[in-house]
C-alpha positions in Angstrom: 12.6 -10.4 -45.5 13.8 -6.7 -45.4 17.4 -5.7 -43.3 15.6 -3.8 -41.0 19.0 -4.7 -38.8 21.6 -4.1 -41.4 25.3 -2.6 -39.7 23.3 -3.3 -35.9 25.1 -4.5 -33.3 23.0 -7.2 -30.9 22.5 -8.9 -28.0 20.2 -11.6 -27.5 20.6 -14.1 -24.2 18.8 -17.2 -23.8 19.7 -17.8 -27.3 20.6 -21.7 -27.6 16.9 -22.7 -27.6 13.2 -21.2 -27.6 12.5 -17.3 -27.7 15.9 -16.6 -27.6 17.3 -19.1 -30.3 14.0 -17.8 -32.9 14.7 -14.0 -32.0 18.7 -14.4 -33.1 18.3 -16.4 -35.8 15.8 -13.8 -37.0 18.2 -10.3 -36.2 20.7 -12.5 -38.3 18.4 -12.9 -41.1 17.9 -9.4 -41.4 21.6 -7.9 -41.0 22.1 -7.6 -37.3 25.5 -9.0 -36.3 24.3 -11.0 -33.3 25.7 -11.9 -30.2 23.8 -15.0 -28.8 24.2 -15.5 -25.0 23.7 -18.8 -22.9 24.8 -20.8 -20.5 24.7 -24.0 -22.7 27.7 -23.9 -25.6 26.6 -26.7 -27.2 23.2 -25.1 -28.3 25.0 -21.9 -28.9 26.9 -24.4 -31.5 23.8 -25.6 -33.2 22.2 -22.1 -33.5 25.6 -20.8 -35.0 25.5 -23.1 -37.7 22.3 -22.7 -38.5 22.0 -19.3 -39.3 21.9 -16.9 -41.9 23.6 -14.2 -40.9 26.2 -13.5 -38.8 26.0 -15.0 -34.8 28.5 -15.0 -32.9 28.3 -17.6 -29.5 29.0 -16.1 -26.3 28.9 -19.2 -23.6 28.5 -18.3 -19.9 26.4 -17.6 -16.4 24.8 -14.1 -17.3 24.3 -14.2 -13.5 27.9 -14.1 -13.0 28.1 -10.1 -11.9 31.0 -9.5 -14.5 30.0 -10.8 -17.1 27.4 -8.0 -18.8 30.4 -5.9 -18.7 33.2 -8.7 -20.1 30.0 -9.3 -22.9 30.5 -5.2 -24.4 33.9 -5.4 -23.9 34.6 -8.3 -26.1 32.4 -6.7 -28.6 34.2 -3.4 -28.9 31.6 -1.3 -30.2 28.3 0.3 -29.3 25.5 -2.0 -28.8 22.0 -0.8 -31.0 20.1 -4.1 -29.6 20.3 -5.8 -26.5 16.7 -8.6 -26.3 16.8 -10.0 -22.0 15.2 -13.4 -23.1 16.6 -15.6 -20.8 14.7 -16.8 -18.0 14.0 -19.8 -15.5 11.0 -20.9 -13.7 10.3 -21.4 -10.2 8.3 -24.6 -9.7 5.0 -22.6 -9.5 6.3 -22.1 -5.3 3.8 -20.1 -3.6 5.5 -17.2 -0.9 4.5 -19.9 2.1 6.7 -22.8 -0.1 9.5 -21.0 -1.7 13.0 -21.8 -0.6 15.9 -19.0 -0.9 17.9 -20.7 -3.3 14.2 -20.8 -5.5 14.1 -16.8 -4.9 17.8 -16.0 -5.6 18.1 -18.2 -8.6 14.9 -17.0 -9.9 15.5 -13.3 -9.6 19.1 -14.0 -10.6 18.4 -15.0 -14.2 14.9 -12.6 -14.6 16.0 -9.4 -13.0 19.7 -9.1 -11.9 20.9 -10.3 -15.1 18.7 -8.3 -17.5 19.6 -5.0 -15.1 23.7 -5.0 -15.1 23.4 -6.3 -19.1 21.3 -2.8 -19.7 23.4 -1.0 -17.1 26.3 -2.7 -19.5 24.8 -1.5 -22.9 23.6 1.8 -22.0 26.8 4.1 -22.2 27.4 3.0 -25.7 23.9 4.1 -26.3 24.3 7.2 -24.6 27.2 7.9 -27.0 25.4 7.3 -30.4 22.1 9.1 -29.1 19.7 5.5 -30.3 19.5 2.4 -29.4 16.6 -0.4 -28.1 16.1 -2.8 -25.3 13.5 -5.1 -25.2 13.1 -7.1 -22.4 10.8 -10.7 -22.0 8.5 -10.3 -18.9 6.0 -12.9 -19.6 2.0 -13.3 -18.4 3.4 -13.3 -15.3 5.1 -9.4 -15.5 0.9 -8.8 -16.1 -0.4 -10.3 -13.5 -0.6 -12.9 -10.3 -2.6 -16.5 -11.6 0.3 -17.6 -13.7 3.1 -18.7 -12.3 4.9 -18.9 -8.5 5.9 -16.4 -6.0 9.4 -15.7 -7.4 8.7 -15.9 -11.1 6.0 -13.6 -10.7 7.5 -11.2 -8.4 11.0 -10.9 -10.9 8.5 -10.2 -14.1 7.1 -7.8 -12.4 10.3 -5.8 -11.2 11.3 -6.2 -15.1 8.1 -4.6 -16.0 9.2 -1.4 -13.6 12.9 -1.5 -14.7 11.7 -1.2 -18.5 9.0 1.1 -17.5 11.5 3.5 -15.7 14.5 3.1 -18.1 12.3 4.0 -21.0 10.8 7.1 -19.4 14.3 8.1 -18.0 16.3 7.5 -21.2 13.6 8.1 -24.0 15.3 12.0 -24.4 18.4 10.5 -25.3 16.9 8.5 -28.4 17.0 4.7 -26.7 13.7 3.0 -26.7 13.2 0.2 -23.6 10.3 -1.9 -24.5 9.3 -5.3 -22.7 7.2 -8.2 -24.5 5.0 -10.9 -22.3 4.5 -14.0 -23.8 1.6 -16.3 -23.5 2.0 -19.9 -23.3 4.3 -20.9 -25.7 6.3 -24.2 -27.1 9.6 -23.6 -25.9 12.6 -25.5 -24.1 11.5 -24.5 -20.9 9.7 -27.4 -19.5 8.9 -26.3 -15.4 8.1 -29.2 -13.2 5.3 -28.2 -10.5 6.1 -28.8 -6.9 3.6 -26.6 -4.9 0.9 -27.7 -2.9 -1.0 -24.5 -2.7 -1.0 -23.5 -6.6 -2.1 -27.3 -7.2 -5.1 -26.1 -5.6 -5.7 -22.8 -8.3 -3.7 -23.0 -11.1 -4.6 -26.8 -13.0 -7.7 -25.5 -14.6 -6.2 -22.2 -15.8 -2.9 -23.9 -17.4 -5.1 -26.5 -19.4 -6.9 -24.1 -20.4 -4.0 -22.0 -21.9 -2.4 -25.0 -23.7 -5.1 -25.4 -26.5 -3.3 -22.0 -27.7 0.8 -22.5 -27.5 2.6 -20.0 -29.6 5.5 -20.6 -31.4 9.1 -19.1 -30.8 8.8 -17.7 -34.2 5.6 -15.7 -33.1 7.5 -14.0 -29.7 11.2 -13.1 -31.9 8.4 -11.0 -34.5 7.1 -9.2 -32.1 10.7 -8.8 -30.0 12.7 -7.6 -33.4 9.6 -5.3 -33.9 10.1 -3.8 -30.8 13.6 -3.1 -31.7 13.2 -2.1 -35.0 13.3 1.2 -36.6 9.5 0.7 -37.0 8.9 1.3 -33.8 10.4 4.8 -33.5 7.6 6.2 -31.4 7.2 3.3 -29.4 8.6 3.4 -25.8 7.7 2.6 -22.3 5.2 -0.4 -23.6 4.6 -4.2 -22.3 3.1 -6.0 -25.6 1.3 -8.6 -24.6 1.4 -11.7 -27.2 -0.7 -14.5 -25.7 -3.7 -14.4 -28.3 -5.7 -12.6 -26.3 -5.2 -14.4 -23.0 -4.6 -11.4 -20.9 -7.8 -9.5 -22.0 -10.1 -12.6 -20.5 
């Protein structure tokens, strides 16, 4: 595997399991010095002492409003890579079932966060003139059958952000690219309370099963997006569900 990453700075959250955990093992692998957010230190642990490369745990709420800003700090040093993986479901809650601690969580971890971490990375990036964000938006950033109210509606404002920040910034050399996974085998196990999406979504989940992706599968197409190989590339939502989204 080439070091596409070698003397890069990065920031991956969500990175003690799933999408996260693949795409920090995988900037490790190839050079990136890596700093792997997530709430949950004891997978942090794992994922640290399984890597080849250098990772560097970073425990903690990425909701917590100082914390994108404690993050660069501690690191000292331009950022080249930030990757916005983490992310939480929202029960499948349609708009007429959805509770406020459901919307607040929810856009919490899949909007707020991902915004002050960029807001957080950006100056360095000003100051060196490159840089790339990639951010996870899901099936869900694409369109409205896949998931609840909330989840939908915070993949979708993540879709904007990346689509503004990359049209905004691309004159000063930083790239802001967003990748939406299909269904794939990760961590994330949502349990389904709503009544009203019981009624539309059953047949469309089964039938997106039969094709799970693997974590491996999202962190290629993720460290792509970041890589120097995708110089021209900015602005884009890659969509890497096997097709899914074109049916």
């Amino acid at each position: 595997m080439t070091a596409r990453f070698e003397n890069r700075v990065a920031i991956v959250t969500g990175a003690a399991s799933g999408i996260g955990r693949a795409t920090a093992l995988r900037l490790a692998h190839e050079g990136a010095r890596v700093f792997a957010v997530d709430l949950y230190a004891d997978g942090l642990k794992e994922l640290v002492a399984s890597a080849k490369g250098e990772i560097i745990a970073l425990p903690g709420d990425i909701t917590d409003p100082i914390m994108p800003t404690e993050i660069v700090e501690r690191i000292g040093a331009p950022v080249d890579v930030l990757a916005n993986v983490a992310g939480v479901m929202d029960s499948f809650l349609a708009a007429g079932e959805a509770d406020d601690e459901t919307w607040e969580r929810t856009m919490a971890v899949n909007l707020t966060a991902p915004f002050r971490l960029m807001r957080a990375v950006l100056p360095g990036m000003l100051a060196t003139g490159s840089g790339a964000i990639v951010n996870v938006v899901s099936e869900a950033g694409l369109k409205g059958g896949c998931a609840g109210a909330a989840y939908t509606a915070s993949k979708h404002g993540l879709v904007g952000l990346t689509k503004n920040t990359a049209f905004l910034y691309a004159p000063k050399g930083i790239r802001v690219n967003a990748v939406a996974p299909g269904p794939t085998m990760t961590g994330m196990r949502p349990d389904f309370r709503s009544v009203i999406a019981a009624e539309r979504l059953p047949a469309l989940i089964k039938a997106s099963i039969s094709g799970l992706a693997q974590p491996e599968d999202m962190a290629a197409a993720i460290t792509w997006l970041a890589s120097p190989e995708a110089v021209n590339v900015n602005g884009i939502v890659l969509a890497s569900d096997n097709g899914w989204s074109a049916a």
